[in-house]
MARROMAR-449754 format. One record per residue (C-alpha): residue number from 1; residue in three letters; x, y, z. Coordinates in steps of 0.2 Angstrom, whole numbers, plus 5000, padded with zeros to 4 digits. Layout:
N
NUM|ALA|X|Y|Z
...
% end
This chain:
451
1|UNK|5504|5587|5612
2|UNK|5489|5581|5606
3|UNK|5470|5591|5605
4|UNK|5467|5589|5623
5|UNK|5483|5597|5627
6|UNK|5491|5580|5635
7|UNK|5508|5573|5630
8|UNK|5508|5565|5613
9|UNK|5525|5553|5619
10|UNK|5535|5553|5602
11|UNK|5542|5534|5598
12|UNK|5555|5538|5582
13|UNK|5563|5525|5573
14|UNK|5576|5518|5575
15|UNK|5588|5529|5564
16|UNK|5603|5521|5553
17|UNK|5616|5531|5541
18|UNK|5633|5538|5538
19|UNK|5629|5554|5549
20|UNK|5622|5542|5564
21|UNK|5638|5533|5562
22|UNK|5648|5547|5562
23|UNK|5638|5554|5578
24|UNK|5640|5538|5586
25|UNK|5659|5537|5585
26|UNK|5658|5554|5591
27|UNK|5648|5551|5604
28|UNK|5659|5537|5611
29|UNK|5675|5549|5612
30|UNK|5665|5560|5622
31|UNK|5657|5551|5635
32|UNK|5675|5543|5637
33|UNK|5684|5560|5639
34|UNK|5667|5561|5652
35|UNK|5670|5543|5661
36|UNK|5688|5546|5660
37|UNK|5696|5563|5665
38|UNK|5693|5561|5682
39|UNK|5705|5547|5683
40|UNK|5717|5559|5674
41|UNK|5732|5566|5685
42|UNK|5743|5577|5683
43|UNK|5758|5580|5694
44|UNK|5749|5569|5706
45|UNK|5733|5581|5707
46|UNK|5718|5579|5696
47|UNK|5717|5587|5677
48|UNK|5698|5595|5683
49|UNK|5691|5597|5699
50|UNK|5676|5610|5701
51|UNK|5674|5611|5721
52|UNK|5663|5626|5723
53|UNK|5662|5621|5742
54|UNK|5678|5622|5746
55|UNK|5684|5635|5732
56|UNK|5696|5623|5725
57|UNK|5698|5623|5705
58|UNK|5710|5615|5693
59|UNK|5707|5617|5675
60|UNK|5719|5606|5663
61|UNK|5731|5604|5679
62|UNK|5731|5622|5684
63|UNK|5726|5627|5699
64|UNK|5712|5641|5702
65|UNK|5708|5651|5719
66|UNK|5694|5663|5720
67|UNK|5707|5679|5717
68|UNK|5704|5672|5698
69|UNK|5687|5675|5697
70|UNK|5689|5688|5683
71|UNK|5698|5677|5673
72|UNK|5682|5663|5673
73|UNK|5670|5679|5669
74|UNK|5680|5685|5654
75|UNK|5683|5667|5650
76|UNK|5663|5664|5653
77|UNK|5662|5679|5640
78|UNK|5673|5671|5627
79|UNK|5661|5656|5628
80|UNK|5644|5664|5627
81|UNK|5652|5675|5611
82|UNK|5659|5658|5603
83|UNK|5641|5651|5604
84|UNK|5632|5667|5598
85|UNK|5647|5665|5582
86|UNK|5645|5648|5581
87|UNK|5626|5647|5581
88|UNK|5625|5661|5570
89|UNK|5636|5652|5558
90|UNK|5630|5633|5561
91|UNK|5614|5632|5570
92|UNK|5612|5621|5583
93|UNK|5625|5610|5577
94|UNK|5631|5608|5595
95|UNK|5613|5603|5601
96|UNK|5613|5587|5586
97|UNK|5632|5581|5589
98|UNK|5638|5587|5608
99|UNK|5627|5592|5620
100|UNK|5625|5580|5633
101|UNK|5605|5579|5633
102|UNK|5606|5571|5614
103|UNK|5621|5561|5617
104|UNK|5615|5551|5631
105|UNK|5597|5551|5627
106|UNK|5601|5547|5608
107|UNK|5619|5537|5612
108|UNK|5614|5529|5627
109|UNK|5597|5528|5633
110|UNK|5587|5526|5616
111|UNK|5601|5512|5610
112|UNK|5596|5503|5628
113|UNK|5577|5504|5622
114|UNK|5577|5498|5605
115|UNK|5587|5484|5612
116|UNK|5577|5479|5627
117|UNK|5558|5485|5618
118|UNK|5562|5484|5599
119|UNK|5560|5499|5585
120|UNK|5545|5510|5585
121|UNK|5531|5499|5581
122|UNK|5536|5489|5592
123|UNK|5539|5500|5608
124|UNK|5521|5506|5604
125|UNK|5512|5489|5604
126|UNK|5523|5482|5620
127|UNK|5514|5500|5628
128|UNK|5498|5495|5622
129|UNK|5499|5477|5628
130|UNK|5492|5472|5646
131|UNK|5504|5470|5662
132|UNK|5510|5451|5657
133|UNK|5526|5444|5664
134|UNK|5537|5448|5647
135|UNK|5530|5465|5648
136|UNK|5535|5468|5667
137|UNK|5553|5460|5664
138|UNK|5555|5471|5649
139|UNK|5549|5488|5657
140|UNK|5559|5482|5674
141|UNK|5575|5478|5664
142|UNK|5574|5495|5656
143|UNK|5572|5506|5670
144|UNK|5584|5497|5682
145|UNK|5597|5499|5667
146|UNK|5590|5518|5666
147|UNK|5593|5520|5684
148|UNK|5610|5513|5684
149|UNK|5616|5522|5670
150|UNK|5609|5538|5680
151|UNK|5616|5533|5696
152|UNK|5635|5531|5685
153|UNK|5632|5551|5680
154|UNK|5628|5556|5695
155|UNK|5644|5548|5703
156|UNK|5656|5554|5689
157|UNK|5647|5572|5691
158|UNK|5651|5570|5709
159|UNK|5671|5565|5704
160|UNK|5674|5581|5695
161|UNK|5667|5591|5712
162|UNK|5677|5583|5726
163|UNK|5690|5572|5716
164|UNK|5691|5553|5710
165|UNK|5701|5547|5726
166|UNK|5689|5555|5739
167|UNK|5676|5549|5728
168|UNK|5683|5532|5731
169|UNK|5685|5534|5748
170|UNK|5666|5536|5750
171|UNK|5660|5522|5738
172|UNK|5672|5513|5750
173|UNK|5667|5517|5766
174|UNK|5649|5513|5776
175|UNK|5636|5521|5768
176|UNK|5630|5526|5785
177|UNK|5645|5538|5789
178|UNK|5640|5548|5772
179|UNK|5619|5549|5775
180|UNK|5617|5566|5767
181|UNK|5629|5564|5755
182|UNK|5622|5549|5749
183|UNK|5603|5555|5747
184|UNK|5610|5568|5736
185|UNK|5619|5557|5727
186|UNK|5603|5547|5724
187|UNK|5593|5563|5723
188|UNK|5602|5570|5708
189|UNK|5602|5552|5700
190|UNK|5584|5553|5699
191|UNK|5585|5568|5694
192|UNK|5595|5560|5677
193|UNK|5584|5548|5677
194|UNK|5567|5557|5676
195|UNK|5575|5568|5664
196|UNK|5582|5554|5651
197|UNK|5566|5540|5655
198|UNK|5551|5552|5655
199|UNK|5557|5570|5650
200|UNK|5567|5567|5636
201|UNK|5564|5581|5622
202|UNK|5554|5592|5632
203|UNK|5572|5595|5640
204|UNK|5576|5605|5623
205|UNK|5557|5612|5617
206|UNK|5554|5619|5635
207|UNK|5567|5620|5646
208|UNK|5583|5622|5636
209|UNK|5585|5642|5631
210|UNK|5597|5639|5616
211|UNK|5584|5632|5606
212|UNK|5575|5649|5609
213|UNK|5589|5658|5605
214|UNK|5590|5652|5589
215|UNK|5575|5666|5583
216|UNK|5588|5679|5588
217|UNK|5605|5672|5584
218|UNK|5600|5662|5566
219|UNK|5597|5671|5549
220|UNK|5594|5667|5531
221|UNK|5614|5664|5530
222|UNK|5613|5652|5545
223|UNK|5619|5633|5541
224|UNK|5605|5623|5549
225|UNK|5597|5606|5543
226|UNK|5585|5613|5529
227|UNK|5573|5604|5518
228|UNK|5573|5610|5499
229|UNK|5558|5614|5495
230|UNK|5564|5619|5477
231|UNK|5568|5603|5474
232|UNK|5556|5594|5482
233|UNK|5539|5601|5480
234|UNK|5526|5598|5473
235|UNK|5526|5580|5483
236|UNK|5517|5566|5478
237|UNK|5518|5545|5482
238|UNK|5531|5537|5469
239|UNK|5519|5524|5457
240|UNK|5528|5511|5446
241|UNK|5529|5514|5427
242|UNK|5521|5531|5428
243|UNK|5530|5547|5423
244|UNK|5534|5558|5437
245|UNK|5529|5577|5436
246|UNK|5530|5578|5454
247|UNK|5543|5585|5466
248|UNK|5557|5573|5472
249|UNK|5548|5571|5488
250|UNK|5539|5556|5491
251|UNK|5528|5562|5505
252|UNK|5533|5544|5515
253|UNK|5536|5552|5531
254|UNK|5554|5543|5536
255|UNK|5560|5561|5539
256|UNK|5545|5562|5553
257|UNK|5547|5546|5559
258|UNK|5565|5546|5564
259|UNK|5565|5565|5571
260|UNK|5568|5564|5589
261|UNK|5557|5577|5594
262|UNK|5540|5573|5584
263|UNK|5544|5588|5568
264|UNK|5543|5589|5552
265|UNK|5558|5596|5545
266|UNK|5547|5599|5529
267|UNK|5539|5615|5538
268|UNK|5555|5624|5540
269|UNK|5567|5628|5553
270|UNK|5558|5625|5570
271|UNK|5561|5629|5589
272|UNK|5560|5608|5590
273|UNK|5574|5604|5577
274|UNK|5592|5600|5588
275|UNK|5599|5597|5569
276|UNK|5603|5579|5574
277|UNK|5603|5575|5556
278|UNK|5594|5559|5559
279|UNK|5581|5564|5545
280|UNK|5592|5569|5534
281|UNK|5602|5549|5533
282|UNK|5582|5543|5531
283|UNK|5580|5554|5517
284|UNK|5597|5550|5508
285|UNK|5591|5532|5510
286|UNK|5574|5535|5501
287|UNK|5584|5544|5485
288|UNK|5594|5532|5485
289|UNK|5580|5519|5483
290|UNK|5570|5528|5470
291|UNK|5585|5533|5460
292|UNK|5589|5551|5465
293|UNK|5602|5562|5471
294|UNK|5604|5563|5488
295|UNK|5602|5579|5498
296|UNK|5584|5583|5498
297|UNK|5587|5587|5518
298|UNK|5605|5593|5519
299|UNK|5613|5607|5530
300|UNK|5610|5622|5520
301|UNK|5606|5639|5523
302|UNK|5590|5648|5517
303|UNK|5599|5660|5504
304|UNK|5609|5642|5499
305|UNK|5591|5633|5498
306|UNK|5584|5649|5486
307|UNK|5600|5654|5476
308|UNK|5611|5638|5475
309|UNK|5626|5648|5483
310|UNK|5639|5643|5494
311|UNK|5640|5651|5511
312|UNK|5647|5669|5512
313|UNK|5655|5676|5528
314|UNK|5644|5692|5534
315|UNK|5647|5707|5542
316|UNK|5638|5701|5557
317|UNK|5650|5688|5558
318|UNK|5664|5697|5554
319|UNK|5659|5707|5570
320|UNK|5657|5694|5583
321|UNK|5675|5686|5576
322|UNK|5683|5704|5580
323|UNK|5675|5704|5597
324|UNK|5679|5687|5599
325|UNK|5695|5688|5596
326|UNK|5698|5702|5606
327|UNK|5692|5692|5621
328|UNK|5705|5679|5618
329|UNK|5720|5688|5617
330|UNK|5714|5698|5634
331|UNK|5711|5679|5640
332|UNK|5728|5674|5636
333|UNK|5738|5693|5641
334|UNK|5728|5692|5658
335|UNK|5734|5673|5660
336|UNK|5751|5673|5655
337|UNK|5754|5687|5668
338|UNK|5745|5680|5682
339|UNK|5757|5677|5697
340|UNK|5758|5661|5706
341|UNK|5756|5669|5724
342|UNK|5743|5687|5725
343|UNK|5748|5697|5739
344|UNK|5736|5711|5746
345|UNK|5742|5723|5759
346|UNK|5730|5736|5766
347|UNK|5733|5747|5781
348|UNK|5719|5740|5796
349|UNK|5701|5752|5792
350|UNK|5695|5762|5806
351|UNK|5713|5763|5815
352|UNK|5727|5777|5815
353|UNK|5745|5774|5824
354|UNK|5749|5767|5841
355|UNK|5763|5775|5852
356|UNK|5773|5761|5860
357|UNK|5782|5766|5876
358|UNK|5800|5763|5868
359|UNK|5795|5781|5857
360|UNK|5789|5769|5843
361|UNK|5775|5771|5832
362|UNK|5762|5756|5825
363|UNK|5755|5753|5810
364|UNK|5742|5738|5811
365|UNK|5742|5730|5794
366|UNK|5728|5716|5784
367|UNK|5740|5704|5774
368|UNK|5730|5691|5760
369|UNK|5739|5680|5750
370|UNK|5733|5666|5738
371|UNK|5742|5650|5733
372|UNK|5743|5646|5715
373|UNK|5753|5631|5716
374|UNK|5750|5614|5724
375|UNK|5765|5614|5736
376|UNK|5767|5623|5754
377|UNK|5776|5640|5751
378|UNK|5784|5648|5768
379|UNK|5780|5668|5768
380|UNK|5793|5682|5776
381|UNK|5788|5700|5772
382|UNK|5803|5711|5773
383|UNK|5805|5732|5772
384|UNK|5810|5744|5758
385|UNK|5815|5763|5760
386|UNK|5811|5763|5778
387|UNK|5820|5761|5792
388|UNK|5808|5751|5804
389|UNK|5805|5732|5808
390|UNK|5790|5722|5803
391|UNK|5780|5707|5817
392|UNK|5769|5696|5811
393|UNK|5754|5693|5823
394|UNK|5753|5675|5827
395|UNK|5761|5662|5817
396|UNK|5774|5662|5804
397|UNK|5766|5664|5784
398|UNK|5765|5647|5778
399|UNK|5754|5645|5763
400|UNK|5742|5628|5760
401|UNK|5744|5623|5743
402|UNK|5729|5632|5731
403|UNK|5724|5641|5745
404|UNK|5720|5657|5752
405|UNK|5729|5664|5769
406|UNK|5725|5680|5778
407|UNK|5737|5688|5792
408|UNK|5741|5702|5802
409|UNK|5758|5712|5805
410|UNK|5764|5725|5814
411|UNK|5777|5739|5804
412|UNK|5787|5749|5818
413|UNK|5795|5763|5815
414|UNK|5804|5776|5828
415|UNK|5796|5792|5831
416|UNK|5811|5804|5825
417|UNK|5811|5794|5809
418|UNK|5794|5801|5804
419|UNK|5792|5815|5789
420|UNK|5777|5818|5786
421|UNK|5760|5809|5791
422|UNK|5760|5798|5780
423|UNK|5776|5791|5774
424|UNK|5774|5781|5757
425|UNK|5785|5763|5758
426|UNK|5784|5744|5751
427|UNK|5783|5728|5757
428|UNK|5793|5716|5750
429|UNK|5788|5698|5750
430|UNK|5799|5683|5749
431|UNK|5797|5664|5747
432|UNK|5813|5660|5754
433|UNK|5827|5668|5745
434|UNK|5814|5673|5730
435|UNK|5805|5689|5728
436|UNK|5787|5687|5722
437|UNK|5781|5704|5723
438|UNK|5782|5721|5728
439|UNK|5768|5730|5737
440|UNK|5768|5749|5739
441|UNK|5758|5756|5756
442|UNK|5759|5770|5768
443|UNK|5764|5772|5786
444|UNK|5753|5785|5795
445|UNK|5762|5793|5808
446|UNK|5759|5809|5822
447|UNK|5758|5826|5817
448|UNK|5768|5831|5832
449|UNK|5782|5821|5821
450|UNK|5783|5831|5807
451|UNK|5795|5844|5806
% end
């Protein structure tokens, strides 16, 4: 911001290098495994789908019901450790090279700009320039591209909640027969938009919490994208024929200039700095022009910057590995045993037994059961170590593919067969002549029956 506390908009230039190249290539494979995994199929059912609506999840062709739940939180655990491991170790290296906000603000957006507006000084004096008819196709081109693009993300955003096909069944059909789903649809593309035309680095300085998180997480081992000050200082401007006693910094400024969010990395490691390495290939460019090593900004850690040593692992980091790894293998024992149907049997709350006129008693019993494959699976529930008989209420067990079915059965049992009050058995459930589980309950029976 500027003294008067309004926005001071930042215009960097255009950046070039090996580490731009390198981000651009990498950019290019993710925003295709973005674009491109919806499409994916496997065994005829997509590789992703998120649907928080209709609690349908598949994750690399697995499919997920809400009896899973506690393998996403322990899985959602792995993740914030791996980032707390990873930042501690790297910095915001994920913020420069993958996180969607710089790739498609820095990939995509700011590519369209500088080929619609120009570079820097340029975008600066078309924004100073009046309302003529270049001006107005210029700022029109941009933002309809902007739009479009947002509209594009939104959609494919869209194809990872409710699938690619239903998705193309929409597009497909007439827009009035999908009115509230279209205004989202065109709510959340502006959304995109206002984020990527006018929001842009604020999105990381304000809003984002990593880059806050970053006072906690990093520490002078920390590999972040550091400026040598050892090396550099004192600066002073580079004058022909004249013997330098200065620092190899040159004071130009390209570092500033190119940086994305307005900072100099000169000042040190700053809340603003997403490590996009952008200042570092301008500063590789200027040694190399004026004849000196390259490296002056580098990624580095503060102890490498002072001592000249390599990175060390640290207890710190030993600790978060130990934890992390604990996680894993939890993650993977828990998975690996995870049955493809859950069964949950619990004996109706709030009733006792029922006394049937042929000298029966009734137990009234809750069934739940979750499909973890994408086929139809026929039910029967069968009895083991007691002599009684089992009716479903309602209709036969049959259960939709990757869903969630609830029932109710009846467990009779003759009156001179009852022990004690309550009589300890297990309910065997079959998927046709296969035995998927095993489930031990109780049969509560008449005291007047116990002998």
């Amino acid at each position: 911001v500027n003294k008067e506390g309004k926005r001071k908009w930042v215009y960097p230039r255009k950046p070039k290098g090996k580490l731009y190249n390198l981000r651009t290539l990498f950019s290019i494979f993710l925003l295709a495994v973005l674009f491109g995994t919806p499409f994916i199929k496997y065994d005829g059912h997509p590789l992703f789908l998120l649907n928080f609506v209709e609690r349908k999840f598949i994750l690399f062709g697995v499919p997920f019901v809400p009896q899973d739940f506690y393998l996403f939180g322990i899985a959602m655990i792995s993740i914030i450790v791996f980032v707390i491991l990873f930042t501690v170790i790297f910095g915001r290296l994920f913020c420069g090279w993958a996180c969607p906000q710089t790739v498609f603000l820095e990939m995509v957006f700011r590519k369209i700009e500088y080929w619609i507006e120009g570079d820097a000084s340029k975008q600066r004096k078309l924004n100073a320039e009046p309302w003529t008819g270049s001006k107005i196709f210029k700022k029109f081109s941009k933002w309809g591209i902007f739009y479009g693009i947002s509209f594009l993300i939104g959609n494919t955003f869209l194809a990872y909640i409710i699938g690619i096909e239903e998705l193309k069944k929409i597009v497909t059909d007439n827009p009035s027969n999908h009115l509230t789903g279209l205004f989202l649809i065109l709510l959340f593309s502006s959304a995109f938009y206002f984020v990527f035309a006018y929001f842009r680095e604020y999105a990381c300085i304000y809003v984002c919490p990593y880059g806050r998180l970053q006072g906690v997480l990093l520490d002078k081992n920390s590999i972040v994208i550091a400026y040598d000050h050892k090396r550099g200082e004192p600066r002073g401007k580079i004058r022909k024929a004249e013997e330098r006693t200065a620092g190899d910094c040159i004071d130009c400024k390209m570092c500033v200039d190119v940086c994305p969010t307005g900072i100099d990395i000169r000042n040190g490691t700053q809340l603003e700095c997403v490590n996009c390495t952008a200042c570092v290939d301008a500063c590789n460019s200027v040694m190399v022009k004026i004849d000196k090593p390259k490296g002056l900004i580098r990624y580095d850690s503060a102890i490498g910057i002072e001592t000249g040593k390599k990175f060390k692992i640290t207890p710190r980091e030993i600790g978060y590995s130990i934890v992390l790894t604990i996680l894993i293998i939890l993650q993977v024992v828990l998975f690996s045993n995870r049955r493809e149907i859950d069964v949950n049997i619990l004996r109706t709350p709030g009733l006792l037994f029922q006394e049937q006129p042929d000298n029966r008693i009734t137990n009234l019993y809750n069934i739940n059961l979750a499909n973890k494959t994408f086929k139809d699976v026929p039910v029967t529930l069968k009895l083991n170590n007691l002599d009684g008989e089992i009716k479903l209420i309602g209709n036969d067990l049959v259960l939709p593919p990757a869903g969630v079915t609830e029932g109710k059965f009846l467990v009779y049992v003759q009156r001179d067969k009852i022990k004690m009050m309550n009589t300890p058995f297990v309910v065997q459930v079959w998927a046709g002549d296969k035995l998927i589980n095993e489930l031990e309950t109780s049969f509560n029976g008449p005291v007047n029956s116990i002998k």
